[in-house]
N, C-alpha and C positions, 0 to 999 in steps of 0.2 A: 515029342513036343514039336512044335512048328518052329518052321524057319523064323516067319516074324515075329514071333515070340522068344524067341533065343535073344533074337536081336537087341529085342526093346530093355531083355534083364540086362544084357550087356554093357547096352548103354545107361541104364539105370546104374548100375555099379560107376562104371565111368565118371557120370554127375558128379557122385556120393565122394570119391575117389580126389575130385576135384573141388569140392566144398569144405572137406576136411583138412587140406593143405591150405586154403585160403584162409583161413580159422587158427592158420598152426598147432591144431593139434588130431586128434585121431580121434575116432570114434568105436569102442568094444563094446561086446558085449558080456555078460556074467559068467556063469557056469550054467545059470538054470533058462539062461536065456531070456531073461526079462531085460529091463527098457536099458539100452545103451547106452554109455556116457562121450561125453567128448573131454579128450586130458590133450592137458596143455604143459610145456614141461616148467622148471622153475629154470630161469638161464642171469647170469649175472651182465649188466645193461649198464650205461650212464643214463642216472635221473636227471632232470631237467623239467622243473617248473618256470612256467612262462607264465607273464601279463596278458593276454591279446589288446590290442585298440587298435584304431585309425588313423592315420594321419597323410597331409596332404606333401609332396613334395617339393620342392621348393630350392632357387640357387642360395648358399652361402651369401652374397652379395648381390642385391639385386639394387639398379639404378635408376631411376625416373628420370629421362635427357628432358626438360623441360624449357622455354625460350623468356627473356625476363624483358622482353622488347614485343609491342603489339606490329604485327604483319602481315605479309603474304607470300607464301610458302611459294619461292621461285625454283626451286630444287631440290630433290633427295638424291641422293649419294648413296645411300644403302635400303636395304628392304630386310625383310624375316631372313633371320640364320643367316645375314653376316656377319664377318669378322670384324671387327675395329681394335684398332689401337689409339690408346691416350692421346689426345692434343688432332685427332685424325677428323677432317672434315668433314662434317655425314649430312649435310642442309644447307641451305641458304634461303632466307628471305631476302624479298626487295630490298635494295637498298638506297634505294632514289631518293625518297623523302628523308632520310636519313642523311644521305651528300649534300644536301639541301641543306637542311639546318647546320650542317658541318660550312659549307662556304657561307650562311649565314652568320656564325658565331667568327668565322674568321676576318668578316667585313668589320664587325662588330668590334673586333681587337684591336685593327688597324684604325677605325675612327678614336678608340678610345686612348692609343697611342697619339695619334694627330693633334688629339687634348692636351696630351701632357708635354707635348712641345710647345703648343697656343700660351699654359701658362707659366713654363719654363720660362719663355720670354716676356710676360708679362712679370713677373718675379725679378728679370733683371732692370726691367723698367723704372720699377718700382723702386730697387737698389738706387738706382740713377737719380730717380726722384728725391730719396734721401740725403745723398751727397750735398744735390743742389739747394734744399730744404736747409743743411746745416751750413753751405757756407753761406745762405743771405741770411743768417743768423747771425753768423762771426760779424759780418759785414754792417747788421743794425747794431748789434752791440759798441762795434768801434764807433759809428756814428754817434750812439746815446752819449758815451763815453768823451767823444766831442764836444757833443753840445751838455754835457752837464760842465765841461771848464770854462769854457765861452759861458756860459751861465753864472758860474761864481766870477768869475772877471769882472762879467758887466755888473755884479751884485756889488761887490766890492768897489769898482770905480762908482757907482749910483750912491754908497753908502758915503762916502768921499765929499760928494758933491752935496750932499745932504749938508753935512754937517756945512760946508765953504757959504752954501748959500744963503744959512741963517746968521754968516757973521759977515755975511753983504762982500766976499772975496770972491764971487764969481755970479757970474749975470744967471738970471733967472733961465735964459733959453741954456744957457750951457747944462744947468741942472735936469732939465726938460728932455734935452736931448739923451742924456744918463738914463735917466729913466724909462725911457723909451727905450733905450738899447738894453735894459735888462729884463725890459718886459718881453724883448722880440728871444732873445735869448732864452727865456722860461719856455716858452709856446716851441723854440725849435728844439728842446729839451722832453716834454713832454710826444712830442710828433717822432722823435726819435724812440723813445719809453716806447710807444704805440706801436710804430714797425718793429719793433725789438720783438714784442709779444704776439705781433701778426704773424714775422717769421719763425717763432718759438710753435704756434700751431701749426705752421704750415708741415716742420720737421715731426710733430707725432703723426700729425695724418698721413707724413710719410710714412710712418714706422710700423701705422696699420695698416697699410694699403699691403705694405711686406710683408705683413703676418700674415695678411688675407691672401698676399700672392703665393707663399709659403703653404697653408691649408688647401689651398686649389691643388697646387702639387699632389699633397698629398694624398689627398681623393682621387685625383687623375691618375694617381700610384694603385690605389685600392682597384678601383675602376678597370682596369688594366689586368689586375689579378682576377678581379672577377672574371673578368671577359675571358683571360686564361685558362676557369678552369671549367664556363661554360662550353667554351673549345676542345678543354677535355672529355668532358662530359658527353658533347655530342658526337667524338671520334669514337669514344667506348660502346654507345648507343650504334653507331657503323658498325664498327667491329660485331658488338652481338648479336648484326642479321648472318654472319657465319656461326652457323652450330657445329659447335667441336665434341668428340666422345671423352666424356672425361674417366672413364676408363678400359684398359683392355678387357676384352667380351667379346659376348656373343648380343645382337640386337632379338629379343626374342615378340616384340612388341612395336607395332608402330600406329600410330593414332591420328595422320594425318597423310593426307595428298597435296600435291601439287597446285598450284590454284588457292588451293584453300588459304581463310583468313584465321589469323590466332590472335585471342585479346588479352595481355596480359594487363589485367587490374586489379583484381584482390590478390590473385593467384599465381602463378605460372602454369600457362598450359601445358602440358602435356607432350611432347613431340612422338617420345622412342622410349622404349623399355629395353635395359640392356642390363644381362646376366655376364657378370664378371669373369665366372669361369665354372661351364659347367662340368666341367672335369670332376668337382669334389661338388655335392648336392647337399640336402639337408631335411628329416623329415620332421613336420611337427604334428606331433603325436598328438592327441587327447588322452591321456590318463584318469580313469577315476577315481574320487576322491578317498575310496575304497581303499585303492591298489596304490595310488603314490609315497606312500609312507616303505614300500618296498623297492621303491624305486630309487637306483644309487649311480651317480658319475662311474664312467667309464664302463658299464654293463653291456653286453653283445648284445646287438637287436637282430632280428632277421624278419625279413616284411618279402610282399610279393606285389606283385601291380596287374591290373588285367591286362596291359599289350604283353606279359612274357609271363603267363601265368604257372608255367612251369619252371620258371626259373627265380631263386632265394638270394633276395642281396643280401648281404648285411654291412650290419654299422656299430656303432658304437654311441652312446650317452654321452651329451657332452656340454647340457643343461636342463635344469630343472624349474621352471618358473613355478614363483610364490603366488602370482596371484592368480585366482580362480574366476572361470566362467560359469554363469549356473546360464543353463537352460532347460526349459520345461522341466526346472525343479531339479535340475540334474549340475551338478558339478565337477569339474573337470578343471584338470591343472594339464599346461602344454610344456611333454619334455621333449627336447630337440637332438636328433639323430643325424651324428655325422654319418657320410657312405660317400666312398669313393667312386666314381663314374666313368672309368677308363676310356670304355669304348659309346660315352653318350649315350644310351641306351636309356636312361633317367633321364627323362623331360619335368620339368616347371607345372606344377596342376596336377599331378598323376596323383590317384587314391593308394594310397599303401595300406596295404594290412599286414599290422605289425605284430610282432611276437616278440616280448623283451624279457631275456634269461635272468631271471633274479635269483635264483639256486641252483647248483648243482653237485649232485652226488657220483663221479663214477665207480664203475664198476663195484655196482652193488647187487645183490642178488632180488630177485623181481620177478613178481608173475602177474598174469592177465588179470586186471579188476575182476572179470566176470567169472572170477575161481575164488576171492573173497566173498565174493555176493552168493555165490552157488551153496546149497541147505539143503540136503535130502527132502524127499516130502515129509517123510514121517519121521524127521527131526524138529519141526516145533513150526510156528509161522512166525518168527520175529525175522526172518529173512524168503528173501521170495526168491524163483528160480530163475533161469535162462540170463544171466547176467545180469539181475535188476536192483537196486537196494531196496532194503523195504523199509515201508513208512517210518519207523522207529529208528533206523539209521539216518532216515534224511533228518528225523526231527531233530538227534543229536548233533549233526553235524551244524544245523542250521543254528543251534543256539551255539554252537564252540565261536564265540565273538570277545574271549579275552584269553585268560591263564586258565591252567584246571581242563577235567573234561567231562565235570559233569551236567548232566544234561536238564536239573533241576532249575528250573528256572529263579528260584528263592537263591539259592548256593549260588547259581551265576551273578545274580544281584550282591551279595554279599563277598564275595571275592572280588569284582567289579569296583565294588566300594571300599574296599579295602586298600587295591592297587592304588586307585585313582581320589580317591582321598573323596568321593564324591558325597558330593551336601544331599539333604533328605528329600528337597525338590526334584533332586538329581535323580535320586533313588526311585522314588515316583513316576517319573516321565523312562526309569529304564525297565519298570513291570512293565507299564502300559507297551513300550516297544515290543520285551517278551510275549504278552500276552496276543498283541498283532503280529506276531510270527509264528504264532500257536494257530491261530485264526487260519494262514496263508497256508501252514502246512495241513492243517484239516479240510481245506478247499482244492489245496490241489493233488489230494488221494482221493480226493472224491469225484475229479476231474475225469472224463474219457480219455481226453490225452494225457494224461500224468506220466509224465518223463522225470522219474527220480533224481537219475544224472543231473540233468540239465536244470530239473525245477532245484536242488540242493544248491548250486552255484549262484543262481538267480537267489533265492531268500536269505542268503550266506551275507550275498553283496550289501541288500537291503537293509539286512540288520545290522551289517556294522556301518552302513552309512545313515541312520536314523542315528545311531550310539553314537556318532561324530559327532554331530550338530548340534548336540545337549550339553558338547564338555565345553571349556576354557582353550586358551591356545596351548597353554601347559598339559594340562590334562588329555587333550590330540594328541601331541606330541608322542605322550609317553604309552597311550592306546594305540598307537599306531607300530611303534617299537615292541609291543604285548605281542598283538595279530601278528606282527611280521615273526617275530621269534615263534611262534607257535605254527607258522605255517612252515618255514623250512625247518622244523626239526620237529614233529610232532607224531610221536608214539602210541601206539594203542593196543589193546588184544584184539587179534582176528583169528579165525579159524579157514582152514581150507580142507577138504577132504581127498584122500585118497583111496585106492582100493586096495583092500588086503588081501591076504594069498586066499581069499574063500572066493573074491569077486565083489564084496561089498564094500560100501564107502567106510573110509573110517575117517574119524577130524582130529586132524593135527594143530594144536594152539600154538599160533606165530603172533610175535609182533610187528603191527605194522607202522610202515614208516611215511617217509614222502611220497606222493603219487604226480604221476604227468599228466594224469588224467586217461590211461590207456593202461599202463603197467603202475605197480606198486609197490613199495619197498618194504620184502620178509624178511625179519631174521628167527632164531629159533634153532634148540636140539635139535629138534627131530625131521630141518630139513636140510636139503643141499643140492647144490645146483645136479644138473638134469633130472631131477628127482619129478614126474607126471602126476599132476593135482588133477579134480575132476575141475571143469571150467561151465558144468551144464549138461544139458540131454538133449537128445535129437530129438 
C-alpha cells in the first residue's frame, strides 16, 4: 500500500475518532458487520427546564434631571459617566433676567411698605379728627342746653307780661319788649339745635374716615404680603437657574449644551439622565402569554448580552406585571430581573437573552433525546432515525395543552371541559383550535425544512395561546396552573434500544420524564446509570 494512502486512512480514523467524542458517545459495529451504531451512555444529570425571552436592561432607578424655569444653559458641570451626589450642582442657566425681576419685586416691597406708612398716618389723623368732631359736639350740646333755659325764662317772663298787660298793670312796650326777648331766645335755641346736629355729623364722618383709614391699613397689610411672596417667588425662580442632582448616580444621558435655550411650558425639559446606581441593574423581560403562568417570584434567571457573549449573569425574579402588551397579535407580560453589577459591566439599553429556571430536578438519571427518538429501521415507522421525532410524536405532543395524554383530539376536548367547566361555545371554538393544529402539523411534515424539535415547540406555544384567549379570567387561571403542572412533572412511555450480547438492538420500555430540551428524564427496571443506549447510526 502507498505512503499516501496509509496517510489518508489514518487521518480518516483520526476525524472518526474525533466526531464520536464530540457526540459523547461511540460508534461499533455488529458481529456480522453491518451498519454501526452510535451509543450514548445513560449518566445521572440536574434537569432544568428554562423559559427563553428577551429583554432589555435597564438601572433600578432611573432619573429625568429636568429645569422647571425657561433659559439659557450658561454651564454644565458634568457630562456622560459622571459621578454626582444629591444637592451636587451639575448646571447653571442665566440668571440675569431672573436678578432682575428679583430687585423688581423687591422695589415693589418697599413701595408697598411706604403705603402702609402713608396710611398708618392717615388713620391717626383721622383719630384726631374724631376727638375734635366729639368735642364740638360736647360743646354745641352745652350751647343748645343754654339757649333752651334762656328760652323758657324768656317764655315765662313773656307769659307774665301777657297776662299784666290785659289788666292794664304794665305799658304795652314793656309787653313788646317780652316778647321779643322770647322770640330772640326761640331762634338762638333752634341755631343751637342746628350746630348740635351739624357737629353730630361732623363726628360720624369722622368715624368713617377711620374705618376707611383702618381698611387702607389693612390692604396696605395684604399688599405687602403679596409683594412678599412675589419676592419669594422670584428668589425660587433665581435659585432654579442652579440645577442640583437630586440623587446620587451615575449621569448616563445629557440632552443639552451650553449656549442652548430650554422652554419650560407644558413640560419640563429635559437636562440629564441619571442612573442611581448601577451597581444593582434590572432586566425587563417579555414573557409569553404562553409561558407566564410558570413564571414565579424569586426564580434564577441567567441572560447573556452581546458585548460579553461568553459570559452568563444571573438574577433573580422580582416582579411580574399583570398587564399585557399585545403586538402583531402577539402577547406578552413584562417580568423584572434583579442582577447584581459589581464590576459595571451591565450598561443601560443592552439586549439580554434570558433564560428563566422554572424547574428543576437534580441528579436524576438522563439520556440524550436522540436515543428516545432512535427506532431500528425495521422496527415500524412511528419513529424516525438519526435523532428526529416523528410526525406522530410531534402530533401528540402538540395537542398535550391540558391534563391527560391523549392525543384524541374529541378526549382532549372533553377532559378540557371538564377541568375548566367550559360552555358549549367554548367547546366549539376548542375543535376549531384542534382542528388548526391538525392542519399546521400536516403542513409542516410536508414542509422541506421540517424541524420536528423546533416545529413541536412552536405549535405547542400556539395552541395553548389560541386556548387562552377563549377562557374567562378564572378559567386562565386555572389552565394555566394544568399546563404548568403538566410540564414539570409529566410522564410517559418511551423506549430506547440497546444491544445485546448477539450485536443487535434490543428496546428497553422507560418512562419518561422532564426534558431540557438536549437530555431527558429515564427511569425504569431495566436501566441504570452508565448503562450505553443506541443514540442513531453513522
Amino acid at each position: 500500500m502507498k505512503k499516501s494512502t496509509r496517510l489518508f486512512i489514518g487521518v480518516l480514523i483520526v476525524v472518526g475518532a474525533a466526531v464520536g467524542l464530540l457526540v459523547k458517545g461511540k460508534v461499533v459495529k455488529n458481529k456480522t458487520g453491518q451498519t454501526p451504531y452510535r451509543l450514548v451512555k445513560l449518566e445521572k444529570r440536574d434537569m432544568v427546564q428554562r423559559i427563553s425571552c428577551s429583554g432589555e436592561l435597564s438601572a433600578v432607578v432611573t432619573v429625568e434631571v429636568g429645569s422647571e424655569i425657561s433659559g439659557q444653559i450658561k454651564e454644565l458641570l458634568v457630562d456622560y459617566n459622571s459621578r454626582v451626589k444629591h444637592g451636587e450642582i451639575i448646571a447653571h442657566l442665566d440668571p440675569e433676567s431672573y436678578n432682575t425681576l428679583v430687585r423688581q419685586a423687591e422695589a415693589e416691597l418697599a413701595l408697598a411698605k411706604a403705603k402702609l406708612l402713608t396710611q398708618n398716618a392717615t388713620l391717626e389723623r383721622c383719630k384726631a379728627d374724631l376727638e375734635n368732631a366729639r368735642s364740638l359736639l360736647i360743646a354745641a350740646k352745652a350751647q343748645t342746653a343754654k339757649a333752651k333755659a334762656v328760652m323758657e325764662n324768656a317764655k315765662r317772663d313773656f307769659e307774665r307780661k301777657e297776662a299784666l298787660v290785659n289788666q292794664d298793670f304794665i305799658s304795652r312796650n314793656e309787653f313788646d319788649a317780652a316778647q321779643t326777648a322770647y322770640a330772640e331766645t326761640m331762634a338762638q335755641l333752634e341755631q343751637s339745635q342746628a350746630e348740635e346736629s351739624a357737629d353730630m355729623s361732623k363726628v360720624a364722618s369722622s368715624k368713617a374716615s377711620l374705618t376707611m383709614a383702618a381698611a387702607q391699613i389693612k390692604e396696605a397689610e395684604a399688599q405687602i404680603q403679596l409683594k412678599v411672596a412675589e419676592l419669594d417667588k422670584r428668589r425660587v425662580d433665581l435659585d432654579r437657574t442652579v440645577i442640583r442632582s437630586p440623587v446620587d448616580g451615575v449621569v448616563i444621558d445629557r440632552s443639552v449644551d451650553v449656549g442652548q435655550t430650554v422652554a419650560a411650558s407644558l413640560q419640563a425639559p429635559i437636562l440629564f439622565t441619571i442612573a442611581q446606581d448601577l451597581g444593582k441593574m434590572q432586566v425587563s423581560a417579555s414573557v409569553d402569554e404562553a409561558d407566564i403562568g410558570r413564571i414565579r417570584m424569586d426564580q434564577v434567571a441567567r441572560f447573556v448580552v452581546d458585548a460579553f457573549a461568553n459570559r452568563k449573569f444571573e438574577g433573580r425574579v422580582t416582579q411580574i406585571r399583570k398587564a399585557g402588551k399585545t403586538i402583531q397579535n402577539v402577547v406578552t407580560y413584562k417580568v423584572i430581573i434583579s442582577v447584581d453589577n459589581p464590576d459595571l459591566s451591565l450598561m443601560p439599553g443592552m439586549t439580554a437573552d434570558v433564560e428563566i429556571e422554572v424547574f428543576r430536578k437534580n441528579q436524576v438519571l438522563a439520556v440524550l433525546n436522540t436515543a428516545l427518538r432512535y427506532k431500528p429501521p425495521d422496527a415500524g415507522q412511528n419513529e424516525g432515525n438519526d435523532g428526529q421525532p416523528s410526525p406522530n410524536s410531534l402530533n401528540q405532543d402538540a395537542l398535550q395543552t391540558g391534563t391527560g395524554g391523549s392525543s384524541n383530539p374529541e378526549e382532549r376536548v372533553r377532559r378540557l371541559s371538564e377541568s375548566l367547566s367550559l360552555t358549549s361555545e367554548q367547546q366549539e371554538c376548542l375543535r376549531d383550535v384542534f382542528k388548526k393544529t391538525g392542519e399546521k402539523i400536516k403542513s409542516a411534515r410536508e414542509s422541506e425544512s421540517f424541524n420536528p424539535g423546533r416545529m413541536r415547540d412552536q405549535i405547542r406555544k400556539e395552541t395553548q395561546s389560541a386556548i387562552i384567549k377563549m377562557l374567562t379570567p378564572e378559567q386562565k387561571q386555572c389552565y394555566e396552573q394544568l399546563i404548568g403542572g403538566r410540564d414539570q412533572d409529566r410522564s410517559q412511555k418511551g423506549v430506547v434500544w440497546r444491544l445485546d450480547p448477539s450485536g443487535r438492538p434490543a428496546p428497553i420500555q422507560v418512562m419518561i420524564g422532564m426534558s431540557d430540551g438536549t437530555y431527558t428524564e429515564v427511569s425504569g427496571s431495566g436501566i441504570d446509570q452508565g448503562m450505553e443506549v443506541i443514540a442513531g447510526t453513522r
